[in-house]
Structures are given as C-alpha cells and as structure tokens.
C-alpha positions as CSV (number, residue, x, y, z in Angstrom):
1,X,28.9,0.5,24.7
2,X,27.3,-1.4,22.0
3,X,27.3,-5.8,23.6
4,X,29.6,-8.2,21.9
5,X,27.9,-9.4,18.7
6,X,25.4,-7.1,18.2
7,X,26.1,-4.4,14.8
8,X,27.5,-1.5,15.8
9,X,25.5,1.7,14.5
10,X,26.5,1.8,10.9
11,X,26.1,-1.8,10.5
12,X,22.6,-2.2,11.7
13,X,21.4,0.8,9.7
14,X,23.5,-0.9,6.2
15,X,21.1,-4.1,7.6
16,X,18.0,-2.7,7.7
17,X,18.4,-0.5,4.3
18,X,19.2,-4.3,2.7
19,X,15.8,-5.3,4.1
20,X,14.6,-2.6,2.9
21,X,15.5,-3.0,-0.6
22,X,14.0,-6.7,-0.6
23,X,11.1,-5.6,0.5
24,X,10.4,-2.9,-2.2
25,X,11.3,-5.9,-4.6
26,X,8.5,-7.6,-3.2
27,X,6.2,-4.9,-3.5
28,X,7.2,-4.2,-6.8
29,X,6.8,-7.1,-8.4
30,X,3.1,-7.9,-6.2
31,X,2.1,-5.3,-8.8
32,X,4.2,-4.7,-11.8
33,X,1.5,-6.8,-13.1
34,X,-1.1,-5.0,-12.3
35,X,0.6,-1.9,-13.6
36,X,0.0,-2.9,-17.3
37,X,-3.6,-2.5,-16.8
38,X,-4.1,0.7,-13.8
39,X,-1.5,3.5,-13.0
40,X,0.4,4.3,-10.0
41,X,-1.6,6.9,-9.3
42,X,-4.9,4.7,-10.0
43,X,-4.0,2.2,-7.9
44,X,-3.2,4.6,-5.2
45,X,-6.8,5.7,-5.0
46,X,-8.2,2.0,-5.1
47,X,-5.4,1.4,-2.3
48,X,-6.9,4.4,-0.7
49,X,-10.7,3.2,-0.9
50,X,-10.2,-0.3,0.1
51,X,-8.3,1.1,3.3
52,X,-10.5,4.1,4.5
53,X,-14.3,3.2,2.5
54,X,-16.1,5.5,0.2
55,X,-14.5,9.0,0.2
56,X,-15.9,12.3,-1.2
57,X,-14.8,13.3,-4.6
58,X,-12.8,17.0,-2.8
59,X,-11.5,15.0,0.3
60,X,-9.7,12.0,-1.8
61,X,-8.2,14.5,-4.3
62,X,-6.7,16.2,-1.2
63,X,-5.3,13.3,0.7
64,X,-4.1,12.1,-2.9
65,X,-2.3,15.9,-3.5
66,X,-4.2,16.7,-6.6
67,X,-6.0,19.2,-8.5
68,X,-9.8,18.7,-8.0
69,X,-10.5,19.0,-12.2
70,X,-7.5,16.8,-12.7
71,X,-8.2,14.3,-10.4
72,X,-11.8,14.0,-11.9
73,X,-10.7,13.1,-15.0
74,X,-9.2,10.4,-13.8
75,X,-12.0,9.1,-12.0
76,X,-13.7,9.4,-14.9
77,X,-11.3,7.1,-16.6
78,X,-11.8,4.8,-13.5
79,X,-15.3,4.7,-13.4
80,X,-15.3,3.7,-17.0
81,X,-12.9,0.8,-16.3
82,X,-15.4,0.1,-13.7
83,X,-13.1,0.1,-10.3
84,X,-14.9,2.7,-8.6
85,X,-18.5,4.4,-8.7
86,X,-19.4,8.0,-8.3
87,X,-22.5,7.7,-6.1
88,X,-24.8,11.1,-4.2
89,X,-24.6,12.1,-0.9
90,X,-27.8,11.1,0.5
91,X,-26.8,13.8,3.2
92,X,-25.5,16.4,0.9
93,X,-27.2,16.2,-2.7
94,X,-24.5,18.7,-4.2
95,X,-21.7,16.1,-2.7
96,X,-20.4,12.9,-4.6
97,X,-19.0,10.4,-3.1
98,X,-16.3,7.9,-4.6
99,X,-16.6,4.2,-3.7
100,X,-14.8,1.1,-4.7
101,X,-16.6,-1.5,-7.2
102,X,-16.1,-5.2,-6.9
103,X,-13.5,-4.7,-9.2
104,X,-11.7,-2.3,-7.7
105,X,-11.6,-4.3,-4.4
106,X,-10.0,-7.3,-6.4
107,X,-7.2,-5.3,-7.6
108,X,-6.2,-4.6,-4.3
109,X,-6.7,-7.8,-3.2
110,X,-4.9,-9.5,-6.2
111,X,-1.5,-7.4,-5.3
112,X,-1.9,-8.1,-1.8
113,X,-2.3,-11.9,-2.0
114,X,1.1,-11.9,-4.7
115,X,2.5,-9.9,-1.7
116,X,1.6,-12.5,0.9
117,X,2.6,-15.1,-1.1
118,X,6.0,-13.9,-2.6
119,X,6.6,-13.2,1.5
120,X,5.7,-16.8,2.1
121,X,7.9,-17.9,0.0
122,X,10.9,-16.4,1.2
123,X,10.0,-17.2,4.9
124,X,9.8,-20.9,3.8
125,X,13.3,-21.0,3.0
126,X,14.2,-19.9,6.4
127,X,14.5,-22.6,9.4
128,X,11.9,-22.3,12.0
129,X,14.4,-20.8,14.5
130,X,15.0,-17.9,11.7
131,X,11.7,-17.6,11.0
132,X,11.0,-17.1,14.9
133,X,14.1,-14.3,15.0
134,X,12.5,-12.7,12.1
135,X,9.2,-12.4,13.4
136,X,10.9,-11.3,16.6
137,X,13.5,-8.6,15.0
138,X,10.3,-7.6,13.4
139,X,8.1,-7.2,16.1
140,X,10.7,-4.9,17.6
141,X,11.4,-3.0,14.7
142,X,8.1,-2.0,14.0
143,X,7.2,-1.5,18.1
144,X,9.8,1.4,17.3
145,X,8.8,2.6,13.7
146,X,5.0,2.7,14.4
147,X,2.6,1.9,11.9
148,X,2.2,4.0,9.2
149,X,-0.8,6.1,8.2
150,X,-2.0,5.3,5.2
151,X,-1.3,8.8,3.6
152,X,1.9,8.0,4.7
153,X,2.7,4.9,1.9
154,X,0.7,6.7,-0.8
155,X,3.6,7.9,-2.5
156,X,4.4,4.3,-3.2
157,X,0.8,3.2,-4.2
158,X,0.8,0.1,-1.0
C-alpha cells in the first residue's frame, strides 16, 4: 500500500521522466554552443579523454563503437583543430596514444561550467527548504540508479 501523499506508481515514474526532460534541456543547451564549432561525436571523445586520461588510438575507437580507419580520420581532423595530440608509446613504439590538448580540456570544461551554472540558476529560484528536498529526493534517487559509467552517457556526448 503506497502512504497517503506519496505518487502512486505511475505518477512518480510521469515525475521523474519530467525531470528528466529538464535536465536534457540543460545539457543541451550547456553545448548547443559548442556544437557550431566540434561534433557530437568530437566532443564525445574530448568528453571521453578528460574523464579516463590519454587513451590508445584502437582502445578509444572501441569504447567509442567505431571503425579504426574511420575514427582516425577524425582524429586527424581533431588534432588539426588542435584538441587532442597523437603522441608514441614510450612502452610500445608501434602504439599511439591519443591525449587531450589544453584546448581540448577547455571545451569540456566550458560546457560543464554553462551546465553548473544553468543548474545554479534554477536551484536559486527554489526556497531553501526545496532546495534541501531536492538535494535529498536526489540523493535517493541516485543511491538507487547508481552512477553511470562513463561509456554508459556516450551516446549523449556528457
């Protein structure tokens, strides 16, 4: 028996798949910007990079889902736009490794802090009592989701 005043079933999921939906407006406009100047798929691997560190050229391609020779062309195209070097293995001289530029790291870090601060602005709005209930339905929320793996939000570039 679901207490008095809390959602029954249907209702909490329609509540969450709202928040939901904010949320992704959030995150799309943090980079709609950004997307005039580097792809989706770009912006995955510099997402990528700035979360796990260098990455060798086969390994990247294949926790992006891509074809080796395709995906190489688009480093190329990266390293020209200089986001990411192509550096040798010291280990492995046949191995190249991929690793994020200054450049790189400040695209991520651009869309990140419109993120922050688009959230900001929405908390503001709230009283401190909401903001406390949102921090706490959220803290529960995720307790139950579980963070995701970083492969896992690739799809979406975050």
């Amino acid at each position: 028996m679901t207490p008095p005043g809390t959602p029954a079933g249907d209702d909490a999921v329609s509540a969450v798949l709202t928040a939901s939906r904010a949320m992704l407006g959030v995150i799309a406009r943090s980079f709609a910007d950004t997307l005039e100047t580097v792809t989706l798929p770009q912006f995955r691997v510099l997402v990528l990079l700035s979360s796990l560190g260098p990455q060798r050229t086969g390994i990247l391609a294949e926790r992006l889902g891509a074809n080796l020779s395709t995906f190489s062309r688009s480093l190329d195209r990266m390293v020209a736009s200089g986001w990411v070097r192509r550096e040798q293995n010291p280990g492995s001289r046949r191995e190249v490794i991929i690793t994020l530029t200054p450049e790189g790291e400040s695209i991520v870090n651009d869309v990140t802090q419109r993120r922050r601060e688009d959230f900001r602005s929405i908390l503001a709005q709230l009283t401190p009592a909401q903001r406390r209930q949102v921090f706490e339905a959220f803290d529960v929320f995720n307790s139950a989701a579980g963070e995701p793996t970083v492969e896992d939000l690739l799809p979406l570039g975050l």
